[in-house]
N, C-alpha and C positions, 0 to 999 in steps of 0.2 A: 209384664212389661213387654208384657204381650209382650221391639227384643220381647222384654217382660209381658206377660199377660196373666190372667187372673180371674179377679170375680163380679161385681153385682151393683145394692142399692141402701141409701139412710133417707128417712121420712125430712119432711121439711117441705116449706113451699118454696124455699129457696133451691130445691132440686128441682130440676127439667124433666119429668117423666119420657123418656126417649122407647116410644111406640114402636115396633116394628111394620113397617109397611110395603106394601107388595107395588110393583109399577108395573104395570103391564103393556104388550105390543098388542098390535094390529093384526097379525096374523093369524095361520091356521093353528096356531099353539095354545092361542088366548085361551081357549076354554080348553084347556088340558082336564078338565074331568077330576080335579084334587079331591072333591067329596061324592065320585061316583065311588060302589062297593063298598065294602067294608074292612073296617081295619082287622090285622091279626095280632092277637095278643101276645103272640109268640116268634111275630116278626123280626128278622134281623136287618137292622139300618148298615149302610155303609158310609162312612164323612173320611172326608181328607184329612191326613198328619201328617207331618215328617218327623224324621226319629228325633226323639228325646234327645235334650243334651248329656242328661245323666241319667244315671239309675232310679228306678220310682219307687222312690223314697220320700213321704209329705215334705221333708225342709229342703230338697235337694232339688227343686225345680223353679227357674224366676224365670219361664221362658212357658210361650204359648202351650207347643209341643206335647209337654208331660204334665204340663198342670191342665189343660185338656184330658187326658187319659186320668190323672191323679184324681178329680173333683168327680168321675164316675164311681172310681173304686173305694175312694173316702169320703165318709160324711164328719163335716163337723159338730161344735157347739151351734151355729147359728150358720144365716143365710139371709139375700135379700129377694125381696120381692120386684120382682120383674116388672119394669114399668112406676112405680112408686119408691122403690128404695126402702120398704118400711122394713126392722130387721124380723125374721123370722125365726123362732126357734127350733133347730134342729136334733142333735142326740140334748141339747140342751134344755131342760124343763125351768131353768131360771136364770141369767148371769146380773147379776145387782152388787154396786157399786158403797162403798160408805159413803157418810158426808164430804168427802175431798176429793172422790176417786182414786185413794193410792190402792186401797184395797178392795177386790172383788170376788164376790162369792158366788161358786158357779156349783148348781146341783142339776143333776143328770137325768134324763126320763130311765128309768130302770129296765132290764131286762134286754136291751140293745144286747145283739150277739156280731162278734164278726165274722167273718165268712167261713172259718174253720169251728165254729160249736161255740168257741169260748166265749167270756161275759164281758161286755165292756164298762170298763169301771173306774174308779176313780185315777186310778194307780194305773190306767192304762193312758191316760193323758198328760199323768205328769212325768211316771217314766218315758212318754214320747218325747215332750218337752227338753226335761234334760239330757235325754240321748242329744236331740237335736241340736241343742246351744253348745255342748261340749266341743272346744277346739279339735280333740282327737279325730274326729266324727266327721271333718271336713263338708259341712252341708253347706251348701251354696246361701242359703237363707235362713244362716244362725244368727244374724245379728238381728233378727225380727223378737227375739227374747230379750234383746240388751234391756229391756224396762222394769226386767223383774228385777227383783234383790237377789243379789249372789249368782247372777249373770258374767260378774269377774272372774267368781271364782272357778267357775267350770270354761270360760273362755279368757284366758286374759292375754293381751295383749303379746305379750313375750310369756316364752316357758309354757311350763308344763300347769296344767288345771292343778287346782288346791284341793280341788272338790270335783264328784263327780251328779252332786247337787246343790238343786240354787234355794238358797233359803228359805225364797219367796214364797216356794210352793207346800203347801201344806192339806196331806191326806186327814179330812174330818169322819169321812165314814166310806161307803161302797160307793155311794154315787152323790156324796156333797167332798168340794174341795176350795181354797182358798189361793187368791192369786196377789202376793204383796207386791207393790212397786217400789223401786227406788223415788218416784215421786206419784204425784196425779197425774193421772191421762184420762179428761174428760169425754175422749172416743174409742177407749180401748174396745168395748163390746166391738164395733164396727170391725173394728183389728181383727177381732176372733174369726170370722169366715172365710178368712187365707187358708188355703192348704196346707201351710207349715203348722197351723194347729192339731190338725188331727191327730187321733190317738192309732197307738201301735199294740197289735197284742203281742204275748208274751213271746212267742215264736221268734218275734223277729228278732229279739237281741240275741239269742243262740247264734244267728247266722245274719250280720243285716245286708251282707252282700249276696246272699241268695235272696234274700228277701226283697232286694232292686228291684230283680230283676224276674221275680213268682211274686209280687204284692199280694198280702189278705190283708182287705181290708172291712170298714164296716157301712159301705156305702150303698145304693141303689144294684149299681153292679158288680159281680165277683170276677178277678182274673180268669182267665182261662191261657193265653199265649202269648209270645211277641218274638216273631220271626224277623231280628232287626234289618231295620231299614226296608221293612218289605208290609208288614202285618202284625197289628196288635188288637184280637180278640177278647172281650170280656161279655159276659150273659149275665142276665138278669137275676141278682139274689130274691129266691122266691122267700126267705126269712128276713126280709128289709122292716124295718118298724120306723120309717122315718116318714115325712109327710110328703114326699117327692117320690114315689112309688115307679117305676120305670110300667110305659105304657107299651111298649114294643118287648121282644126278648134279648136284644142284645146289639153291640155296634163291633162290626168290623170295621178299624181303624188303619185306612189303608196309604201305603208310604209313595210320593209322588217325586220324582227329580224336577217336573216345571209346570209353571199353574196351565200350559198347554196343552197337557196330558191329560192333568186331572179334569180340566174343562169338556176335553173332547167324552170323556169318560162320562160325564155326566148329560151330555146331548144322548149320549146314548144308553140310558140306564143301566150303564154297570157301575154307576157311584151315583149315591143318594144324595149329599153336600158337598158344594165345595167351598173351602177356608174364603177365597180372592178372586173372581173374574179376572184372568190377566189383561193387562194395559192391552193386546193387540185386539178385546173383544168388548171392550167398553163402550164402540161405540154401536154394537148391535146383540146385548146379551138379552135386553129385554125383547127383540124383538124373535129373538132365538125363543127365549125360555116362556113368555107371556107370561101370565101372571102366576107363573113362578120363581119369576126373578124377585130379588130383593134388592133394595136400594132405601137404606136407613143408616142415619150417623149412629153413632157411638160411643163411648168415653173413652177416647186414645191421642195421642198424639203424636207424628212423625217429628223426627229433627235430625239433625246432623251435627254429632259430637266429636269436640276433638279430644287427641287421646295427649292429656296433660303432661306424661311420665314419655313422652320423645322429648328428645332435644329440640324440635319443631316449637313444642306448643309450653313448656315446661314453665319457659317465664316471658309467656305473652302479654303483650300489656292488651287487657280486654275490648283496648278499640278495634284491636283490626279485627276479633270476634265480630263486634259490633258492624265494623265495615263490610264484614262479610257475607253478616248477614241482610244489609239493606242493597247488597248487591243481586239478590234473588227475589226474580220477579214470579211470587208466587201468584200474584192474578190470572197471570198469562198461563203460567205452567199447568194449573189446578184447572184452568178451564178449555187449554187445548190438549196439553197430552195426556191428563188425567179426566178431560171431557168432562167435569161439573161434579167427577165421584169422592172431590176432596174441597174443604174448606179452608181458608187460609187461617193458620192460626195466630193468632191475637194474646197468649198467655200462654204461661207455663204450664197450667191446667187446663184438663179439658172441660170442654161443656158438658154440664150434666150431673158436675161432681157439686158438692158442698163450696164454696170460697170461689169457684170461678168467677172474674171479675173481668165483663168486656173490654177490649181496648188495652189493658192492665198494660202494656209491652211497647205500646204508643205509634213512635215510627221508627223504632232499631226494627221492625218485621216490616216494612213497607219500603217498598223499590226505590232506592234514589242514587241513580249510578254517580251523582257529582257527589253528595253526602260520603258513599262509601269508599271514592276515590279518596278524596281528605280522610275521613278518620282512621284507614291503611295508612295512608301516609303519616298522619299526625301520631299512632302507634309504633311507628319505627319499620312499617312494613311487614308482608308475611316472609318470614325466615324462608329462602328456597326462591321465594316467586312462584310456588308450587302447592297444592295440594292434592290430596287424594280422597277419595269417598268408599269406603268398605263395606260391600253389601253379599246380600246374600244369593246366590240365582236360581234357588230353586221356587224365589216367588217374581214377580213382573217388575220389582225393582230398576234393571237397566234405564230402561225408557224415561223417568224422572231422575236419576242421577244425570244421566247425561246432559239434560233438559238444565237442569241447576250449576252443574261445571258453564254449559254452555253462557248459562245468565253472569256465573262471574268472572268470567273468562271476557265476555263482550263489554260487562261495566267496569271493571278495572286490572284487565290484561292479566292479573292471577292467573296461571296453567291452571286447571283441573282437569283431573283423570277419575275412572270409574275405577273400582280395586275388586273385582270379583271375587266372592269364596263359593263354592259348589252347593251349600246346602247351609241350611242357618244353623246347623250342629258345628261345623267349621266356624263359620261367621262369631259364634257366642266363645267357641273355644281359644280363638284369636280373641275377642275379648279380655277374656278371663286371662290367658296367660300374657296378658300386656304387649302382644305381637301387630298389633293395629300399627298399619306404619304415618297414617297423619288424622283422618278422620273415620267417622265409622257411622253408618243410621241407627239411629235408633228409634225405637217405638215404643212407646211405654203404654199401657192398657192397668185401667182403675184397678188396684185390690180391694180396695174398702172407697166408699164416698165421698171420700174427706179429702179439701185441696195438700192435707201435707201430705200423701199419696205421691201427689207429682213433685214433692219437694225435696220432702226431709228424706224419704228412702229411693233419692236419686242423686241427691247431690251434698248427701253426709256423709261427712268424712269418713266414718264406716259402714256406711247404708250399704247393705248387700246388691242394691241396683248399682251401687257407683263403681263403674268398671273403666272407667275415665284418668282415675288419678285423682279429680279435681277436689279441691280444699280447702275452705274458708272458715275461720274460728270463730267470725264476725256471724255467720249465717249460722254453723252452729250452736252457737250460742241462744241466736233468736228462735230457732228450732227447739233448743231445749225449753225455755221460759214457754213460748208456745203451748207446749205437751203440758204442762202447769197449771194453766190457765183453770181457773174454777167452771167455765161453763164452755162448749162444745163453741156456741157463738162466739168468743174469746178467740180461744184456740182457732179459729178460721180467720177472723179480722186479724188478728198476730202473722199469721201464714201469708196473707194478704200485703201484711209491710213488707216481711220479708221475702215478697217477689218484686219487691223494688229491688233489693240488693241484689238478688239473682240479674234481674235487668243491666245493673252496670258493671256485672262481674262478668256474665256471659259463660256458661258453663255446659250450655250449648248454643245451637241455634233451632228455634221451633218451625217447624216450617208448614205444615197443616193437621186439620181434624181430618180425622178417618170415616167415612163411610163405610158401613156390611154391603159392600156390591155382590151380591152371590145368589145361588140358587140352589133349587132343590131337584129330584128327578120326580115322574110319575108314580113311583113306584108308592110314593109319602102320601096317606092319606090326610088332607087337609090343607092349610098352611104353618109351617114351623114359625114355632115363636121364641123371640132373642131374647137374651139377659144384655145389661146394658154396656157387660166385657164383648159384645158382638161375636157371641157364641150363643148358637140355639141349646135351650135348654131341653137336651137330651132328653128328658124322662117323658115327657111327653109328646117328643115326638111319635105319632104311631104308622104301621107302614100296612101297604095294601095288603089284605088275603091274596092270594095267587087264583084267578079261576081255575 
């Protein structure tokens, strides 16, 4: 959510295969030389992070940060392919579904080890599992289980768990196991290559709070350190059996306080990636980096949510949402102070995904400062005359909040203020404990391909992404019949009505698609290539020999 971020791609022609593409300057940089030399197999890349919100642990991450670090050191059952979305099988040698989708049987390629010798196995996936769903266990993305059977009983609502497993899951042998649902979910496979699925070996449950914070796991790369807020090292598992083999030795993960640092850093090869070009270099990064800048959309989308559970927003009536959002003029903003590197969005989903449907959102996202004056008004008003926008500043953020208060401040005299938090570990942690004092950005980046992605696990009532408050038993409802649905087709035309209802409930406001503005240094043999979360897929990046 990317906030949230995540992962990849599902087959269909209904998917946009989103290419990564290089744009290049005029300058003496143009030919930077990316395929002179040769690469070393035992090179260490350097990319930008900032620190984890929480401990890395697969279920305890719904934020770029650590699921960045997490999807190096774990592999899953499956994966997608970059550019197509076709699924990929990973530690997974089969995941197949019965005739209804409640039930799915997943068997394992054998012999998979984790980083510590031991065997991964059946029993290492579904003890991951139910650790993870377990209430005690506090992981930030235990509702991502709620589908199995017996999901109640190890998380239930009130009290104490019944069980410290879900009935669903059922060990058949070393590396065949069985996943029941409380109904059908015609895209559950797609489900599987989130983070929160991976397996744990035995180790971890001895200690899982050392194990945060030391992960072994069973992925392309093995921990090595994490100096917080400064450095987080991991090298190459030379015993990886998966099909994603790392082509470098290893990434120094290194912690930035503002994308002006990390930018300057990378003019100068002492950092290989950076996450964002900040807003102050957008209008000369390509001509800085030549063609190794990047400039390709993505499946993300920015918005600006308010935080339901103040007294501000608690019992709004969803015009002046509405009103507020046709009071930003995202044409103007997207193309002068974000210089052309953002898209105005049009739907709750992004482009790219399974269900996105152009237009879907109509004119509640299109500038109309009389429209937005009346339907504030015909709402009862924004409580205050005031709002606020809660960002985070260790990325370029400022420069468009300000630009957006300014747009509804000019069309319907609304105050708005920018709400600074220092690092997006603050920003998520004000989330999380309900400290948002009126609105907050968010950005949500694809887990899986499918438009309930941008739906159901952001604005359900118990969706781990919904850090809002917001709640509607009407959308609920249509979200569960949705997951039901006998064919994946179904299930997205279903998701489809129900971002009408999103439209007149307003539970955010969407305000553009995300561009990968960013770059690489010389040091990278080649050009890096994106997954469609607008993260270069690590393992093949390879980096220069040193002469």
């Amino acid at each position: 959510m990317r906030g949230a971020k995540s992962a990849k791609w599902v087959a269909g022609a209904a998917i946009i295969a989103l290419a990564a593409t290089a744009c290049g300057g005029n300058d003496k940089d143009s030919d930077s030389g990316m395929n002179s030399g040769k690469a070393d197999p035992n090179g260490i890349l350097t990319a930008q992070l900032g620190e984890p919100q929480n401990p890395l642990q697969p279920a305890n991450a719904k934020e770029s940060q650590g699921s960045r670090v997490l999807r190096t050191i774990f592999s899953g059952l499956v994966d997608y392919e970059p550019g197509t979305g076709k699924l990929v099988y990973v530690n997974a040698e089969s995941v197949t579904p019965n005739a209804d989708s409640s039930v799915w049987t997943v068997k394992l390629k054998p012999g998979w080890k984790f980083h510590d010798g031991t065997t991964v196995t059946s029993k290492s996936f579904v003890d991951s599992w139910n650790w993870s769903a377990n209430v005690k266990n506090n992981q930030t993305n235990s509702s991502w289980f709620q589908d199995i059977k017996g999901y109640a009983d190890v998380h239930p609502e009130k009290g104490a768990p019944k069980s410290d497993k879900m009935s669903g899951l059922k060990i058949v042998d070393d590396n065949t196991f069985t996943i029941s649902l409380t109904g059908p979910v015609s895209y559950f496979a797609y489900k599987l290559g989130y983070d929160v699925w991976a397996p744990l070996p035995e180790s971890f449950f001895k200690d899982p709070a050392a194990a945060g914070q030391k992960p072994i796991g069973n992925g392309p790369y093995k921990f090595v350190s994490w100096d917080h807020k400064k450095l987080i090292k991991v090298r190459k598992f030379d015993g990886y059996q998966g099909p994603n083999k790392a082509k470098n030795g290893g990434i120094d993960f290194k912690n930035y306080t503002t994308a002006d640092a990390a930018y300057s850093d990378l003019r100068s090869n002492n950092l290989d990636w950076i996450e964002q070009i900040p807003t102050t270099s957008l209008t000369s990064y390509k001509q800085d980096l030549g063609d190794r800048a990047i400039d390709a959309e993505y499946s993300a989308v920015q918005s600006i949510v308010p935080a339901f559970y103040t007294k501000q927003f608690k019992d709004i009536n969803p015009k002046v949402i509405q009103g507020l959002s046709m009071a930003i003029d995202r044409d103007t903003i997207t193309k002068t102070v974000l210089h052309g590197t953002r898209t105005p969005a049009d739907s709750y989903v992004a482009r790219g995904v399974l269900g996105y449907k152009p237009g879907a959102l109509g004119d509640i996202v299109k500038y109309n400062p009389d429209e937005a004056k009346k339907l504030i008004k015909d709402g009862g008003g924004v409580p205050g005359n005031k709002i606020s926008i809660q960002f985070n500043a260790d990325q370029s953020h400022k420069p468009w909040v300000d630009a957006v208060c300014n747009s509804i401040r000019k069309a319907t005299g609304v105050e708005c203020v920018g709400d600074s938090k220092p690092d997006f570990q603050a920003d998520l942690n004000a989330r999380d404990n309900k400290q948002v004092k009126s609105m907050y950005r968010g950005g949500w980046v694809l887990d899986y391909p499918v438009n309930s992605n941008f739906m159901r696990d952001l604005y359900g009532t118990t969706a781990a992404g919904n850090t809002s408050g917001y709640s509607n038993k009407e959308f609920d409802a249509l979200a569960a019949k949705a997951d039901k649905a006998k064919t994946l087709d179904e299930t997205v035309k279903m998701y489809q009505d129900a971002e009408q209802l999103l439209k007149n409930d307003m539970p955010a406001i969407p305000l553009w698609f995300y561009k990968n503005n960013s770059g690489q240094s010389t040091n990278v043999f080649g050009k890096i290539v994106y997954g469609q979360d607008g993260d270069p897929i690590f393992t093949d990046v390879q980096v220069k020999a040193k002469k």
